[in-house]
C-alpha positions as MATLAB code, in Angstrom:
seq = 'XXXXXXXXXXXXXXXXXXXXXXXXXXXXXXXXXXXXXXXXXXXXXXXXXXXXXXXXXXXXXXXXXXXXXXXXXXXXXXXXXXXXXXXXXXXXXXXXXXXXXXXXXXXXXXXXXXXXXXXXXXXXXXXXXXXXXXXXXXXXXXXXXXXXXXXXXXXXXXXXXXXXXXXXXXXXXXXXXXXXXXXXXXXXXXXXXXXXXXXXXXXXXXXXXXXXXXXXXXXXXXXXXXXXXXXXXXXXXXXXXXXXXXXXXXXXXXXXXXXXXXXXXXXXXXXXXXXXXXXXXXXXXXXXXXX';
ca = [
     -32.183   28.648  -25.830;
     -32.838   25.188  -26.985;
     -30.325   25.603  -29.092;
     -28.157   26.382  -26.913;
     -29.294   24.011  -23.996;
     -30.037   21.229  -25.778;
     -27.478   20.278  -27.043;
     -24.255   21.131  -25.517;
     -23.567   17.519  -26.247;
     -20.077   18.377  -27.443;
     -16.269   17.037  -26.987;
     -14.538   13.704  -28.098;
     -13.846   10.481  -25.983;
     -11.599    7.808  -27.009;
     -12.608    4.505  -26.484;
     -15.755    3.161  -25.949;
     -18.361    3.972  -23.003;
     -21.098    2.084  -21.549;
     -24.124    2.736  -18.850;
     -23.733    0.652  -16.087;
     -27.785    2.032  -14.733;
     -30.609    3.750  -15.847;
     -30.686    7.329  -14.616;
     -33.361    8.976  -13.728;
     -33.280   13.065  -12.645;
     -35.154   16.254  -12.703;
     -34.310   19.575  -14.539;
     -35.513   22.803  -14.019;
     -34.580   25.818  -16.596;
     -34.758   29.118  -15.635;
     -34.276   32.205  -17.113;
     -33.009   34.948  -15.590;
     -33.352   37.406  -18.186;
     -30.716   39.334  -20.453;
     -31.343   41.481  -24.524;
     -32.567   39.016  -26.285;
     -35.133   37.042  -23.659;
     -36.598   40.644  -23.227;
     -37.057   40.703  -26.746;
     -38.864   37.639  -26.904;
     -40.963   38.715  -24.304;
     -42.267   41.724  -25.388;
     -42.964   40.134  -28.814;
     -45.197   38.084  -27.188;
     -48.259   39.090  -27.727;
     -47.512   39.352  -31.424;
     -48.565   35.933  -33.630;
     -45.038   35.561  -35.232;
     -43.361   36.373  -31.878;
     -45.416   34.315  -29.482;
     -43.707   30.637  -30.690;
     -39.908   32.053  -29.772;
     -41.213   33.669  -26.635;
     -42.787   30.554  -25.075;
     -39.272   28.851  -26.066;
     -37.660   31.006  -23.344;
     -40.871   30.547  -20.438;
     -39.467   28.601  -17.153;
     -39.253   24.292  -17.710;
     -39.553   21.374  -15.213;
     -38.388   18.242  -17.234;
     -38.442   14.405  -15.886;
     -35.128   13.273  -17.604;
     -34.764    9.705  -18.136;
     -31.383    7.648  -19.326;
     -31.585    4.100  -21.041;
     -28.486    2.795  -22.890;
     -28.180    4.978  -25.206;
     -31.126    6.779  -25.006;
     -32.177    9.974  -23.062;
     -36.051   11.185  -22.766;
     -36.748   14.926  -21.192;
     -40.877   14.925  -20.768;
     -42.141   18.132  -19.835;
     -45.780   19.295  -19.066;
     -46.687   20.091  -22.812;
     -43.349   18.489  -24.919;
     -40.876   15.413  -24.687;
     -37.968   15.216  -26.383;
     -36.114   11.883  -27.234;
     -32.185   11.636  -28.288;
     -31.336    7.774  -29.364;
     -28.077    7.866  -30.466;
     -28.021    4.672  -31.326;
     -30.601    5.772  -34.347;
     -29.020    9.314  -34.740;
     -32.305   11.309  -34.533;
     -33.885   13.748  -31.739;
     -37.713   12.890  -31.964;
     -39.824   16.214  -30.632;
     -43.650   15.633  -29.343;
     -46.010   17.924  -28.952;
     -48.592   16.975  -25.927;
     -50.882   19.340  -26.736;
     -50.817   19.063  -30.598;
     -50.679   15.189  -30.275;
     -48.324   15.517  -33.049;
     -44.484   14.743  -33.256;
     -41.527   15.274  -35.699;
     -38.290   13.446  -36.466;
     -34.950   14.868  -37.342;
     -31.831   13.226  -37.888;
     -28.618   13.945  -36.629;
     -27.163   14.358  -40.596;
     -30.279   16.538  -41.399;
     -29.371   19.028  -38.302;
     -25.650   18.979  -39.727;
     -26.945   19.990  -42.987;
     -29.534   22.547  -41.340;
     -26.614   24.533  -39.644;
     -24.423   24.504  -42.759;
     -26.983   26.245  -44.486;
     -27.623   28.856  -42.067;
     -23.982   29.446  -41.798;
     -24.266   30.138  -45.658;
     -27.281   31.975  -45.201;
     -25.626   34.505  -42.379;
     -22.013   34.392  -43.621;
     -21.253   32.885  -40.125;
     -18.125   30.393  -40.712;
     -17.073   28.336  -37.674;
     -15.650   30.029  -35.189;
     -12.164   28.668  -32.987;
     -12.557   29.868  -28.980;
     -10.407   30.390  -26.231;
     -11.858   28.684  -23.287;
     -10.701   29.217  -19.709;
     -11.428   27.222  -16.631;
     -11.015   28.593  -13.118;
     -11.361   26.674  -10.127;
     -12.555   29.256   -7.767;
     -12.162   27.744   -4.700;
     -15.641   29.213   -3.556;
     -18.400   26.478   -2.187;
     -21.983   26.444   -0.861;
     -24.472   23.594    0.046;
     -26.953   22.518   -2.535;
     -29.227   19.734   -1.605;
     -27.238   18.756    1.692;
     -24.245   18.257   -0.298;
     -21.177   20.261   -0.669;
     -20.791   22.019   -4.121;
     -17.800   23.888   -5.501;
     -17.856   26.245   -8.405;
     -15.937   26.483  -11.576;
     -16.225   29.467  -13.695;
     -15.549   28.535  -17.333;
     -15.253   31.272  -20.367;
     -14.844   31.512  -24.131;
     -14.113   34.224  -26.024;
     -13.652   34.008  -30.254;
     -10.264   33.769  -30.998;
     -10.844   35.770  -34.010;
     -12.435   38.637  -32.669;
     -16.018   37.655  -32.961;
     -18.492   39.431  -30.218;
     -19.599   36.142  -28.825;
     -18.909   35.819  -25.361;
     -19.925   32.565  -22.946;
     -19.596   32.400  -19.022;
     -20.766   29.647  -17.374;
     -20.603   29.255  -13.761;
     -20.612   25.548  -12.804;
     -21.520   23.868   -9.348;
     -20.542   20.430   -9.141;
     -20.508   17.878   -6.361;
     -18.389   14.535   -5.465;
     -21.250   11.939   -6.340;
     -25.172   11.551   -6.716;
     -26.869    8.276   -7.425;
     -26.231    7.517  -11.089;
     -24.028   10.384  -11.185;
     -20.664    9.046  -13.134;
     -23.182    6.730  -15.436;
     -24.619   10.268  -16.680;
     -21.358   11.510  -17.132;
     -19.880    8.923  -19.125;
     -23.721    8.612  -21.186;
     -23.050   12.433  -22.325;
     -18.993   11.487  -22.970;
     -20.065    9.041  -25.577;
     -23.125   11.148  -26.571;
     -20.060   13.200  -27.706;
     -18.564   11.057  -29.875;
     -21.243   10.238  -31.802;
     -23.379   13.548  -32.434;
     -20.166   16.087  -32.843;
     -21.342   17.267  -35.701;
     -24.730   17.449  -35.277;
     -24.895   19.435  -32.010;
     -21.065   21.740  -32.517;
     -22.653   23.849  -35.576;
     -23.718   27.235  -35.438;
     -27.167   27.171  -36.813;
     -29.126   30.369  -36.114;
     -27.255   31.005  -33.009;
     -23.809   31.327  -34.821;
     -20.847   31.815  -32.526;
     -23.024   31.279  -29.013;
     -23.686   27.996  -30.518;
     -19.760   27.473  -30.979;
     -19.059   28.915  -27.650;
     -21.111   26.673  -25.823;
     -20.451   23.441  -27.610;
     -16.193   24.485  -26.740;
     -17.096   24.918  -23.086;
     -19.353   22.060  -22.542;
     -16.182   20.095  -23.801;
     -14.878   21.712  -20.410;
     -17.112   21.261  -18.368;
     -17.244   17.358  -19.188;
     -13.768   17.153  -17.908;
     -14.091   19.055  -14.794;
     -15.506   15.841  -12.822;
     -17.943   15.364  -10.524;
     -21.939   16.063  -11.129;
     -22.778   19.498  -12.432;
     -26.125   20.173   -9.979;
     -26.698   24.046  -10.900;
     -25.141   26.062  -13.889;
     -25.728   29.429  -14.590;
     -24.804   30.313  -18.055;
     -24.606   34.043  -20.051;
     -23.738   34.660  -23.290;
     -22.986   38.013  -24.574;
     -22.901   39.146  -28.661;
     -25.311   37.313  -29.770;
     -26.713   37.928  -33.195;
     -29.901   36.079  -34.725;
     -30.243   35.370  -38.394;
     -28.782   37.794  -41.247;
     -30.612   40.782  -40.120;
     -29.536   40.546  -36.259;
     -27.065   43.765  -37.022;
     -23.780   43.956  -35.100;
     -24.281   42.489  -31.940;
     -23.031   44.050  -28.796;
     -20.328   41.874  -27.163;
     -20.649   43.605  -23.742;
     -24.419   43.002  -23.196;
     -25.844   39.497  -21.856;
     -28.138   38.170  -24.833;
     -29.076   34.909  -22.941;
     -29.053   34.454  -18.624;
     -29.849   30.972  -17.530;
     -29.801   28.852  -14.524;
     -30.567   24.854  -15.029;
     -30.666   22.868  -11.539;
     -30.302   19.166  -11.792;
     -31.694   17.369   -8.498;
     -34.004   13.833   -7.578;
     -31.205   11.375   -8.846;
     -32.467    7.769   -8.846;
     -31.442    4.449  -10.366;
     -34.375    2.708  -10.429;
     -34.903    0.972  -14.025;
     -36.171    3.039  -16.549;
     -39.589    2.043  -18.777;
     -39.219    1.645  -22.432;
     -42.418    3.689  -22.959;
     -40.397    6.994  -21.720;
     -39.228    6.268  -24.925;
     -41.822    5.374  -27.356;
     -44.478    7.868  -29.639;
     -47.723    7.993  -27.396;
     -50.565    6.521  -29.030;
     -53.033    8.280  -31.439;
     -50.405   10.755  -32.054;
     -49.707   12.001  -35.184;
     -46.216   12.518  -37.366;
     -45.541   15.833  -38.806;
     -42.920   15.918  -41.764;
     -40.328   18.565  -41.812;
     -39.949   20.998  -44.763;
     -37.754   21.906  -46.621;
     -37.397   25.994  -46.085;
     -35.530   28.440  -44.712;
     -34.220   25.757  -42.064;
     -33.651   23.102  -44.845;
     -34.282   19.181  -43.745;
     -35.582   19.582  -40.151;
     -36.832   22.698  -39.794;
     -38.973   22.972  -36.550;
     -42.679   22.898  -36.984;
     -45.232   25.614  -35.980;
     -44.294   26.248  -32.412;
     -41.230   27.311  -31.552;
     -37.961   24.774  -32.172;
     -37.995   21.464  -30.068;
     -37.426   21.771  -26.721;
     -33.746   20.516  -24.781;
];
């Protein structure tokens, strides 16, 4: 799902963008279930399976925004996006180890898979429905926004994503306008397919949306149907729910941010990336980086 969370950094933005405060907010991931978490859970106890199954266990990340930098620490991993550099830097607490991967190098990473699985890239037709439907979250009243995308070409990917979003939080349009020009400059790197193929495609085309909705997105639940892993997935189902998440976004502040949210901790150790199936970047031992 970090593929698929991660990284829905997608859409364009004319003009240029800056942060007017450092943002600081906390995320929770949850998921809910669906084919292929199941999967990952029962192959958990096996030594191959157990990397790809803790990818998909519950998360609580601190998320801090600086310029044009954005750090999500977790209990056991932080992951740090400078877009100024182009690179997504992944540590691993519990390792003490951490890996680098440029923005070009995830480019060329999805390119090959996409040779690799035959998957080409994928056009979608994305709907946005303004429900009219609302419910408090956090004292505040939030309205929901369904959004969809389905292939245009008859691909089995499917993406729903049901999108609560309220007037205004504290650092709220700051974020928004952060992940506008976050857009602009990592297109390419974050719109591929990679392993995830069309869901990858599906949810950058309906992040695009969900950037121009307005407002603060505080609780998204997202499902994506047909999904099919790596050359040997088989032909995916498009009417079952591969992937059933719900992120919550809550504790806004704009209180300055440290520059050591940012920084390599000390004593910690760089791991270079090979060169396999993955190409430049592949993820270390341990699952791929975390959103």
């Amino acid at each position: 799902m970090k593929a698929l969370l991660a990284y829905g950094l997608v859409g364009a933005l004319g003009g240029a963008l800056s942060m007017q405060a450092d943002v600081t907010y906390i995320s929770k991931l949850h998921y809910n279930g669906g084919a292929l978490i199941d999967m990952m859970k029962k192959m958990s106890a096996s030594p191959m399976g157990a990397p790809m199954a803790q990818s998909f266990q519950d998360r609580t990340y601190t998320v801090y925004v600086k310029g044009n930098k954005m750090a999500r620490v977790g209990d056991t991993t932080t992951t740090i996006t400078d877009y100024d550099a182009g690179s997504i830097t992944n540590i691993d607490h519990t390792r003490k180890t951490y890996t680098v991967i440029t923005f070009d190098q995830m480019k060329q990473m999805q390119d090959r898979m996409q040779q690799m699985t035959g998957q080409g890239t994928n056009d979608f037709d994305v709907k946005v429905d303004k429900t009219g439907k609302t419910k408090l979250i956090d004292g505040q009243t939030a309205t929901e926004t369904v959004i969809t995308a389905t292939s245009k070409s008859g691909g089995a990917t499917k993406f729903r994503s049901d999108v609560w979003t309220v007037g205004s939080v504290p650092g709220g349009d700051e974020m928004r306008a952060f992940h506008l020009k976050a857009a602009t400059s990592a297109a390419d790197a974050f719109g591929g397919g990679g392993m995830m193929g069309g869901a990858s495609q599906a949810l950058a085309a309906a992040t695009r949306e969900t950037l121009r909705i307005g407002g603060v997105a505080v609780e998204t639940e997202t499902q994506i149907s047909g999904v099919q892993i790596g050359p040997m997935g088989g032909a995916p189902d498009p009417n079952a729910v591969s992937i059933d998440i719900t992120s919550t976004e809550s504790g806004w502040s704009t209180n300055a941010v440290d520059d050591s949210h940012f920084a390599i901790p000390a004593g910690y150790t760089k791991q270079e990336r090979g060169a396999g199936m993955g190409g430049p970047g592949r993820p270390p031992r341990g699952g791929p980086p975390q959103p």
